[in-house]
N, CA, C and O of each residue as an XYZ file, in Angstrom:
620
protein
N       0.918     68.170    -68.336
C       1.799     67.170    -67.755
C       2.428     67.743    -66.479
O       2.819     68.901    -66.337
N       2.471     66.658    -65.485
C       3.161     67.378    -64.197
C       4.532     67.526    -64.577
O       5.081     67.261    -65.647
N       5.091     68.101    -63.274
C       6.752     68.137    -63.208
C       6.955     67.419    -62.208
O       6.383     67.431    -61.118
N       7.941     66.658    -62.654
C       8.437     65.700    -61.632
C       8.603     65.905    -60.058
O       8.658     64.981    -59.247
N       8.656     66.939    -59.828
C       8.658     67.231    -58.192
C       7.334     67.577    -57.664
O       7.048     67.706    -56.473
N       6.548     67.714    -58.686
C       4.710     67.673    -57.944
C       4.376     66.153    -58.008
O       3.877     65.528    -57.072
N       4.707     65.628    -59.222
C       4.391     64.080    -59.388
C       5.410     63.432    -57.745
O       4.884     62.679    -56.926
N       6.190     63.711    -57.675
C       7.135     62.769    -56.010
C       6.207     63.756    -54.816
O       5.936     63.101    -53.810
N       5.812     64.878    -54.799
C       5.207     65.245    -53.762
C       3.865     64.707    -53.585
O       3.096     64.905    -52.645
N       3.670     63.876    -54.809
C       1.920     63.883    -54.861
C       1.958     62.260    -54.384
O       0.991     61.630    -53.957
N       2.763     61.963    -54.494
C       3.342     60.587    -53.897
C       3.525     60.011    -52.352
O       3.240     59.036    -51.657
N       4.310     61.510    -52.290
C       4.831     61.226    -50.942
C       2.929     61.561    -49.982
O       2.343     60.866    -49.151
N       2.582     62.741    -50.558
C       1.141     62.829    -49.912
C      -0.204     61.651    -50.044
O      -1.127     61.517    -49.239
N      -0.022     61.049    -51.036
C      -0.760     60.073    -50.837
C      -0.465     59.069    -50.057
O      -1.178     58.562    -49.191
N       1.083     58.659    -50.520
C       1.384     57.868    -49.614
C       1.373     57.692    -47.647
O       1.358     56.698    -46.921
N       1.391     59.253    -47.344
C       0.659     59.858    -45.733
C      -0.193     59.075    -45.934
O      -0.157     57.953    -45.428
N      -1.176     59.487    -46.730
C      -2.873     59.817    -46.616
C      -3.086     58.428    -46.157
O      -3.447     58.371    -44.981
N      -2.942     57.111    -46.858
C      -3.233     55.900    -46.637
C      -2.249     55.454    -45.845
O      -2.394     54.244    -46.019
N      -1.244     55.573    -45.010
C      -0.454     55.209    -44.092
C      -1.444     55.789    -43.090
O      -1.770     54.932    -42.269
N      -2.027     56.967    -42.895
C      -2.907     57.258    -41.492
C      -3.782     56.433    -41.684
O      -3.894     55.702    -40.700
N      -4.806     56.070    -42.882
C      -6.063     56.086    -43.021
C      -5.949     53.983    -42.510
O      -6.767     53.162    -42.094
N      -4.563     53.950    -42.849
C      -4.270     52.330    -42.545
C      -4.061     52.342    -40.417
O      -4.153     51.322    -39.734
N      -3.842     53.478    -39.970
C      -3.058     53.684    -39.148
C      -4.618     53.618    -37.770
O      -4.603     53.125    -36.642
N      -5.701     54.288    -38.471
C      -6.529     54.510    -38.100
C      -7.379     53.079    -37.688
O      -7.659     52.676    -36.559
N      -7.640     52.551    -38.822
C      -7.982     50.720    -39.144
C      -7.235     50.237    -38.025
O      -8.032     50.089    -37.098
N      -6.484     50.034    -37.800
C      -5.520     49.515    -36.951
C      -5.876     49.829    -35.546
O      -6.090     48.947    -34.714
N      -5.936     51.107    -35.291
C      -6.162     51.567    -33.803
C      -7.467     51.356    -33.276
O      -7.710     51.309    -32.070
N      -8.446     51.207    -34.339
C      -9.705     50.845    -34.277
C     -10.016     49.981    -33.645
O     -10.573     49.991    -32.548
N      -9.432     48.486    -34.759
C      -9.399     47.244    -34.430
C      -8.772     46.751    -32.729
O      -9.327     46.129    -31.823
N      -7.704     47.219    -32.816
C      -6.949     46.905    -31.135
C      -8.219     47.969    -30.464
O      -8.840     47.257    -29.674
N      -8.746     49.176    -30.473
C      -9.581     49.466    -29.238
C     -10.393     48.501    -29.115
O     -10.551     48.099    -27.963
N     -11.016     47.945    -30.002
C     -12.498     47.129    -30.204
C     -11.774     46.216    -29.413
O     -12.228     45.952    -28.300
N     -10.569     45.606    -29.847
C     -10.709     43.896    -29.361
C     -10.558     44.569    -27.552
O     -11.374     44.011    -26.819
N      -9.959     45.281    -27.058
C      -9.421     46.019    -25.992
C     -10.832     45.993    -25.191
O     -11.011     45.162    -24.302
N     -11.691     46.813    -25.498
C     -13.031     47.571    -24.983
C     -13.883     45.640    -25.029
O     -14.456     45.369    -23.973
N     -13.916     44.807    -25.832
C     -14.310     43.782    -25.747
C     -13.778     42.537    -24.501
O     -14.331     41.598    -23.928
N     -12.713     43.018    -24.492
C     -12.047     41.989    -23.171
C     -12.217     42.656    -22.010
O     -12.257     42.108    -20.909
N     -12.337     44.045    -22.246
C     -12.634     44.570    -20.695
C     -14.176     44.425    -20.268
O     -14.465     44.502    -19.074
N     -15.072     44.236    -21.147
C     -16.324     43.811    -21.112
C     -16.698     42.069    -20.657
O     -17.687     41.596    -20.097
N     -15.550     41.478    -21.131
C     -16.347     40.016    -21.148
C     -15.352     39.440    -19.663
O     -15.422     38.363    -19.071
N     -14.444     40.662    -19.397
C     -13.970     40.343    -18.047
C     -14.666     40.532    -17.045
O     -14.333     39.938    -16.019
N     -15.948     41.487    -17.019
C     -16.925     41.991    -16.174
C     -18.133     40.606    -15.731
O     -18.934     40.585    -14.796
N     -17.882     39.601    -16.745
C     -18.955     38.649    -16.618
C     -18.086     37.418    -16.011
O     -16.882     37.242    -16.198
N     -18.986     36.581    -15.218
C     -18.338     35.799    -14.195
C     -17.481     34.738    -15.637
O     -16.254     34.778    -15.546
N     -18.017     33.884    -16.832
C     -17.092     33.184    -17.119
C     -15.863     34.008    -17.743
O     -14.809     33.382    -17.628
N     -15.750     35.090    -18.291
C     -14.989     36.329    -18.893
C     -13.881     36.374    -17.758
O     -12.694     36.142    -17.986
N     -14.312     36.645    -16.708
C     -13.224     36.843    -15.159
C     -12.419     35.437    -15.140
O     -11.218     35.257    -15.344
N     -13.152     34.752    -14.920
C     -12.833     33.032    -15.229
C     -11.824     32.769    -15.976
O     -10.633     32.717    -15.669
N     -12.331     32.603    -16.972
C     -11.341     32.430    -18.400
C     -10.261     33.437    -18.231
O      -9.135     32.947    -18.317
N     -10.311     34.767    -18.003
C      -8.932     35.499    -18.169
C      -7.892     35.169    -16.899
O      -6.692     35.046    -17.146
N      -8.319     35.052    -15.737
C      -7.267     34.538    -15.230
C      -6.806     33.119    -15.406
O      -5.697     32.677    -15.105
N      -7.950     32.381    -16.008
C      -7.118     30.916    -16.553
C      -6.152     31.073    -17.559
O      -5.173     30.383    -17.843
N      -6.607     32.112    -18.051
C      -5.906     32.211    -19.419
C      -4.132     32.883    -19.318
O      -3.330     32.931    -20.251
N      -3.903     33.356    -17.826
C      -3.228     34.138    -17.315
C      -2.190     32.428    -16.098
O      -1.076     31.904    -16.127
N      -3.266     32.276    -15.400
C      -2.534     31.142    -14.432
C      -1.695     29.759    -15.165
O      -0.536     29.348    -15.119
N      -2.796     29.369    -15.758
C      -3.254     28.260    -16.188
C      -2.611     27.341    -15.394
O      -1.431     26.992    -15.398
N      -3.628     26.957    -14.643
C      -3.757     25.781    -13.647
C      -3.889     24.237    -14.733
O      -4.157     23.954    -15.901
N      -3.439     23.442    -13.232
C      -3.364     22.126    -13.914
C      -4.535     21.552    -14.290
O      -5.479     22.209    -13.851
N      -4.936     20.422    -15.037
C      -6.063     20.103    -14.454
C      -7.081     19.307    -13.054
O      -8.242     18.904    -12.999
N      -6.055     19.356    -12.161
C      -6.056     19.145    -10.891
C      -6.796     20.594    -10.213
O      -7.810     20.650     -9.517
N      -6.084     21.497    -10.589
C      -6.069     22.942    -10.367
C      -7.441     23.536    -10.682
O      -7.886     24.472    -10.019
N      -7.932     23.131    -11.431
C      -8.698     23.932    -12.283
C     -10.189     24.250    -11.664
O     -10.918     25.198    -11.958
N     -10.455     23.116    -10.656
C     -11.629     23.675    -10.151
C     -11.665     23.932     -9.087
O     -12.751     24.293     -8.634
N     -10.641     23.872     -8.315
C     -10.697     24.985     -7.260
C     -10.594     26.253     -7.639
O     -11.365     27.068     -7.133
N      -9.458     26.749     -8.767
C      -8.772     27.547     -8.714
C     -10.140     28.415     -9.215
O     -10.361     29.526     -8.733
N     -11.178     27.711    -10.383
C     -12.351     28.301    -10.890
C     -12.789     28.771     -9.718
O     -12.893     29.993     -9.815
N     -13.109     28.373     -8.608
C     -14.602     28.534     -7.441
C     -13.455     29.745     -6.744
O     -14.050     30.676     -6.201
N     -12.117     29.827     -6.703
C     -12.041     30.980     -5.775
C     -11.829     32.348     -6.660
O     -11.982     33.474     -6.186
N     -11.433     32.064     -8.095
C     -12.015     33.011     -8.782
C     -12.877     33.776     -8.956
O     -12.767     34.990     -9.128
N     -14.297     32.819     -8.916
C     -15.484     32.964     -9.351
C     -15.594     33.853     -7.569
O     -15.518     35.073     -7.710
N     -15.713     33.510     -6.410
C     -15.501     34.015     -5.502
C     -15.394     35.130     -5.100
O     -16.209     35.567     -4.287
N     -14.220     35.983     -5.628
C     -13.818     37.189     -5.366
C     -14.350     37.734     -6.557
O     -14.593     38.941     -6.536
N     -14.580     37.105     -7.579
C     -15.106     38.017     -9.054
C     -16.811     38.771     -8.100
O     -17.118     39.952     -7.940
N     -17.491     37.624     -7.703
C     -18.966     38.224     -7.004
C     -18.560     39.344     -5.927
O     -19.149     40.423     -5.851
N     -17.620     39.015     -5.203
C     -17.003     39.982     -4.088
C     -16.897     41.361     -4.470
O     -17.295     42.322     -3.812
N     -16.251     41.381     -5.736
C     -15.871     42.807     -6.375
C     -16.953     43.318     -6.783
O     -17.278     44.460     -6.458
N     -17.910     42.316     -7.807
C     -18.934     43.366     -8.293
C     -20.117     43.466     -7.228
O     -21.158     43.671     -7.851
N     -20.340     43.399     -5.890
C     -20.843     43.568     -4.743
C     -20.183     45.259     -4.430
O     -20.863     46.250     -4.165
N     -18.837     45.195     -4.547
C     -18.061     46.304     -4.536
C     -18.863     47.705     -5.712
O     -19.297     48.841     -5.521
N     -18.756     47.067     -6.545
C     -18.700     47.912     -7.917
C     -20.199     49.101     -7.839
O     -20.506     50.292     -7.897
N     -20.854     47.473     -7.638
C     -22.298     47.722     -7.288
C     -22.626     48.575     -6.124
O     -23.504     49.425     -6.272
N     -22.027     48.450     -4.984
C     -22.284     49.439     -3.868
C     -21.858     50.879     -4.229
O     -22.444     51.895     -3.855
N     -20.856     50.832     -4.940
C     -20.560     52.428     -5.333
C     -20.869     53.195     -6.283
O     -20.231     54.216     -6.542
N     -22.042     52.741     -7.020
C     -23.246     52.836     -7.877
C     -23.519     54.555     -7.214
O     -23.071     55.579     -7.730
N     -24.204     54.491     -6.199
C     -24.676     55.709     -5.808
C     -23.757     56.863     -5.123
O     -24.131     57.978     -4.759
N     -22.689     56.400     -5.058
C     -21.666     57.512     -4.669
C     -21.085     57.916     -5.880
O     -20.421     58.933     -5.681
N     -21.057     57.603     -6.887
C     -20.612     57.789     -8.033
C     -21.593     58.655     -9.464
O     -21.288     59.287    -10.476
N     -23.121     58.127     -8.657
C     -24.559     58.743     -9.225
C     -24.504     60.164     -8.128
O     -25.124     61.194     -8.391
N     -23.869     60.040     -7.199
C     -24.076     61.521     -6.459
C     -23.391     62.576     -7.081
O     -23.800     63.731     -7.207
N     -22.353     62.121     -7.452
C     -20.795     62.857     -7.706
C     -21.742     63.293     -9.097
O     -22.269     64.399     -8.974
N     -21.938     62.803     -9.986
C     -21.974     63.241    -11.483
C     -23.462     64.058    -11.219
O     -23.863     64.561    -12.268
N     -24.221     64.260    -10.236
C     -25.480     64.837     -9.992
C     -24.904     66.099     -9.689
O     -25.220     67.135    -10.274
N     -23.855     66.003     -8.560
C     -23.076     67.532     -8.281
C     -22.695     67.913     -8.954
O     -22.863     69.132     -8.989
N     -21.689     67.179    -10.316
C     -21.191     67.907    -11.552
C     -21.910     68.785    -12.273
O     -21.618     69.954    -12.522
N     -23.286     67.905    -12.745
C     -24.286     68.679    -13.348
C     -24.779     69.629    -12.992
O     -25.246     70.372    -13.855
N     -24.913     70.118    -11.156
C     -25.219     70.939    -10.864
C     -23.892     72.412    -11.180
O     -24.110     73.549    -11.600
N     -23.039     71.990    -10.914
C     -22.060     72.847    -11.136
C     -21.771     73.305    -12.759
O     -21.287     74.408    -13.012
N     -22.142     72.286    -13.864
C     -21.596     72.552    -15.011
C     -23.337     73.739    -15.166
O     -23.573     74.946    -15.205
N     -23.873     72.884    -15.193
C     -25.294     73.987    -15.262
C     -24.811     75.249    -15.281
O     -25.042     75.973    -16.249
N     -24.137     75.647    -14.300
C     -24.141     77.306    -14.286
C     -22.932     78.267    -15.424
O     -22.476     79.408    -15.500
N     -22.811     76.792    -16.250
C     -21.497     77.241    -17.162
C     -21.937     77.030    -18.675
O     -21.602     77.801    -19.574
N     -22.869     75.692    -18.887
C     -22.765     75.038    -20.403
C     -23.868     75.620    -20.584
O     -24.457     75.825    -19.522
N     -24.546     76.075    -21.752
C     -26.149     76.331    -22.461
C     -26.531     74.723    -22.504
O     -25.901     73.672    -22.393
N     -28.235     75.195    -22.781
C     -29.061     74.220    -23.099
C     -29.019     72.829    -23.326
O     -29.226     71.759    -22.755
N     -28.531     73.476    -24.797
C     -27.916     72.418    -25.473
C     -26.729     70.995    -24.912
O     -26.834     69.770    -24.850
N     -25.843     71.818    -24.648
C     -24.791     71.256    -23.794
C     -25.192     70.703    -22.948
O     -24.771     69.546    -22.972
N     -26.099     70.979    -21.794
C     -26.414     70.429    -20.725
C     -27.477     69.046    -21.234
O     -27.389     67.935    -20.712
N     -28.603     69.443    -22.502
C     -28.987     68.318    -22.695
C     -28.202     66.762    -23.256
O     -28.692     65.647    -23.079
N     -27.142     66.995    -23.818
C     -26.031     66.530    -24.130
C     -25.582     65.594    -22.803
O     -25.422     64.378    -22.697
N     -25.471     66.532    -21.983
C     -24.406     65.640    -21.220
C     -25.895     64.730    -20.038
O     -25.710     63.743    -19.325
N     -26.959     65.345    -20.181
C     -27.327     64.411    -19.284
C     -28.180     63.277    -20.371
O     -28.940     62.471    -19.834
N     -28.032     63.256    -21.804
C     -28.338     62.116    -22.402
C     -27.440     61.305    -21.999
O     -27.857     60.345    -21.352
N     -26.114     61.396    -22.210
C     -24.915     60.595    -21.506
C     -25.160     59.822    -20.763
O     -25.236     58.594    -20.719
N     -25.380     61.178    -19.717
C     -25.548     60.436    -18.129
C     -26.323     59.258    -17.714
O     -26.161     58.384    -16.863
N     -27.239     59.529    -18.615
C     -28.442     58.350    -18.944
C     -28.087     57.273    -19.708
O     -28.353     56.127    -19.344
N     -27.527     57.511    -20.709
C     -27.036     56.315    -21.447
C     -26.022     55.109    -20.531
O     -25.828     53.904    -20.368
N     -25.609     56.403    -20.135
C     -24.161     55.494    -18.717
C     -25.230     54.423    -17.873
O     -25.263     53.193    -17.878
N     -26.146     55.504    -17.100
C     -26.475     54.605    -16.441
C     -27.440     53.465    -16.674
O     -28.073     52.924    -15.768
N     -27.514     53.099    -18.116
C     -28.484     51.912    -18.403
C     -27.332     50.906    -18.022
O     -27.891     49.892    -17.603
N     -26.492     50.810    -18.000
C     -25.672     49.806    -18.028
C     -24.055     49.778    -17.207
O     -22.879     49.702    -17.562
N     -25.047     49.921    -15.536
C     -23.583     50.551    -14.684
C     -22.653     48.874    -14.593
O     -22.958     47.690    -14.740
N     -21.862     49.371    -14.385
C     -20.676     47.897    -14.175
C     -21.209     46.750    -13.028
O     -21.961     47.044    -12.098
N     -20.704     45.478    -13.265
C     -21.339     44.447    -12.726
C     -23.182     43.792    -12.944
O     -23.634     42.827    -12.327
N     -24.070     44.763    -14.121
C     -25.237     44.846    -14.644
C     -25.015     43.743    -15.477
O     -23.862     43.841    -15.896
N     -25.731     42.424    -16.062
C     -25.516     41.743    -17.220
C     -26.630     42.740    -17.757
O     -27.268     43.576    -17.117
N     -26.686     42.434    -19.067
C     -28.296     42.646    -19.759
C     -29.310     41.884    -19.393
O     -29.043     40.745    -19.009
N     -30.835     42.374    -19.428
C     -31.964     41.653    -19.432
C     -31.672     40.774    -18.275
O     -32.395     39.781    -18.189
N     -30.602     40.961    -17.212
C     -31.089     39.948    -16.088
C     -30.047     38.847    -16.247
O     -30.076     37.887    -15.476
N     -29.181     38.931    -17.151
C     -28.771     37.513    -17.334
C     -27.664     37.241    -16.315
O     -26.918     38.072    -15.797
N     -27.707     35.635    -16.086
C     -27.340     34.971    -14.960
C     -26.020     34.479    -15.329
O     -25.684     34.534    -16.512
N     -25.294     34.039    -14.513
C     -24.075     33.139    -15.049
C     -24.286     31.981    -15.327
O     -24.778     31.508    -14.303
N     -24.209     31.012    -16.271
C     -24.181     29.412    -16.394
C     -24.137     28.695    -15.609
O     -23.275     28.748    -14.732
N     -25.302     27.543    -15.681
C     -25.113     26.600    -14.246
C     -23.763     26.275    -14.005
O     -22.985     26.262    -14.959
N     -23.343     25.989    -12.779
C     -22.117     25.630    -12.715
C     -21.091     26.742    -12.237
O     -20.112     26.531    -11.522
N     -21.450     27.844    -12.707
C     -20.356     29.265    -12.314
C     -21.359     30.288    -11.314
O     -21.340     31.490    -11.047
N     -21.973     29.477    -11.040
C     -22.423     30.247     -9.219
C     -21.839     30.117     -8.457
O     -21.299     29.015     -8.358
N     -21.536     31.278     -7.307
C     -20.441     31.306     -6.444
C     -20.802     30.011     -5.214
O     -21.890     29.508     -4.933
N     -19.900     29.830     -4.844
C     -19.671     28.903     -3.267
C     -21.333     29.172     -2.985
O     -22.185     28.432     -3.476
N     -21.656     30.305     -2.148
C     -22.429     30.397     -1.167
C     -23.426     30.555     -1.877
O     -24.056     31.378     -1.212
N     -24.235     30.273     -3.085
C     -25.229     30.464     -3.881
C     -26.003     31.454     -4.073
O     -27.165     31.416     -4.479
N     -25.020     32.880     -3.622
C     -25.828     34.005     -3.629
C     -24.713     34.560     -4.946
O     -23.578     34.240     -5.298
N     -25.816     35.625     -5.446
C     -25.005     35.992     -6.913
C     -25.854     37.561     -6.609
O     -26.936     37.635     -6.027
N     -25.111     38.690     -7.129
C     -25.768     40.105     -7.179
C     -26.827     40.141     -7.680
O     -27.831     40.559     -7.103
N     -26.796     39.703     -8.858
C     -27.987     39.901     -9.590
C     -29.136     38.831     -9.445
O     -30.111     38.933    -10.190
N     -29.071     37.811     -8.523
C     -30.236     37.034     -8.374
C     -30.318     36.644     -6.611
O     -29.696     35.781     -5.992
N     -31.217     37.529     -6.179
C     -31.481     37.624     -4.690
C     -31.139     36.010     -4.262
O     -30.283     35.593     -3.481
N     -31.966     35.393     -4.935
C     -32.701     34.102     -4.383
C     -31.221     33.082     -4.160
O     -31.140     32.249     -3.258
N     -30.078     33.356     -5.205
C     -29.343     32.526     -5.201
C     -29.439     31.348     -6.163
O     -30.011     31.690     -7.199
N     -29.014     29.899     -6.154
C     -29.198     28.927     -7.135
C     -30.568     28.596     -6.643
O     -31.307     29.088     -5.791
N     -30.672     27.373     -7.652
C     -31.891     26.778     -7.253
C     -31.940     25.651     -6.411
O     -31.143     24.752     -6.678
N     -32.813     25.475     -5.309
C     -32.766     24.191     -4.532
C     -32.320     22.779     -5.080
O     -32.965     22.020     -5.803
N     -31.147     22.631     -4.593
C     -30.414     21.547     -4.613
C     -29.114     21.570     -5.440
O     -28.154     20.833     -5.218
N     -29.191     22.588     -6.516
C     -28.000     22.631     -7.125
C     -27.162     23.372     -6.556
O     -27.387     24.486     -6.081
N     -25.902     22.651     -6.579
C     -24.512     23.230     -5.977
C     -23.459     23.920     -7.569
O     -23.577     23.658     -8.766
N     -22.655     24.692     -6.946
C     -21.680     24.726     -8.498
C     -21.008     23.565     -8.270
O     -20.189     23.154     -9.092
């Protein structure tokens, strides 16, 4: 049989144990939803929606306020996108520099990374994908599709 002061310590330690293990769940959940909005802000209706969700225009408002959104959202990832290779230079020099410090191992490590990073640099949809008719910018040019909309459709 315990003694009462191992039985309250064994208490108080469990009671930690599942206060972190709850604490953990928790921090999880808010990164996920976190890492998910910073993702679906990267995509033209995601940009859209969060500053509607932020302005909220009238419905008078709403489709201008969409097209100059949508506007500067292409503007930026034109931005994002141009600094693709100044940013692929920088982490090429790193590697050269860490090289002369990390083993093998390490180094294969970090340039799986590097690779993993760059399947999917910022302003990239997957597989090509386009924005929804309708959320093409003003001037019918979009990063990811040279050609622009298709003849005759306007947003």
């Amino acid at each position: 049989m315990m003694k009462p002061s191992v039985k309250s310590m064994f208490v108080i330690i469990l009671t930690l144990v599942i206060g972190i293990a709850i604490g953990f769940e928790v921090s999880e959940i808010l990164l996920k939803k976190r890492f998910e909005m910073i993702r679906s802000v990267r995509e033209p209706n995601g940009f859209i929606n969060h500053f509607n969700d932020v302005i909220k225009p009238t419905d008078e408002q709403k489709a201008t306020v969409d097209s100059i959104i949508l506007k500067y959202h292409v503007k930026m990832e034109k931005i994002s996108i141009s600094t693709l290779p100044l940013i692929s230079a920088q982490i090429d020099s790193m590697a050269l520099e860490l090289k002369t410090v990390l083993n093998d191992e390490q180094m294969k490590r970090f340039k799986e990374e590097f690779n993993r990073m760059k399947k999917f640099p910022p302003g990239h949809p997957p597989d090509g994908a386009r924005p929804p008719e309708g959320m093409r910018p003003p001037d019918g040019n979009h990063p990811h599709d040279e050609q622009g909309m298709p003849a005759g459709k306007k947003p």
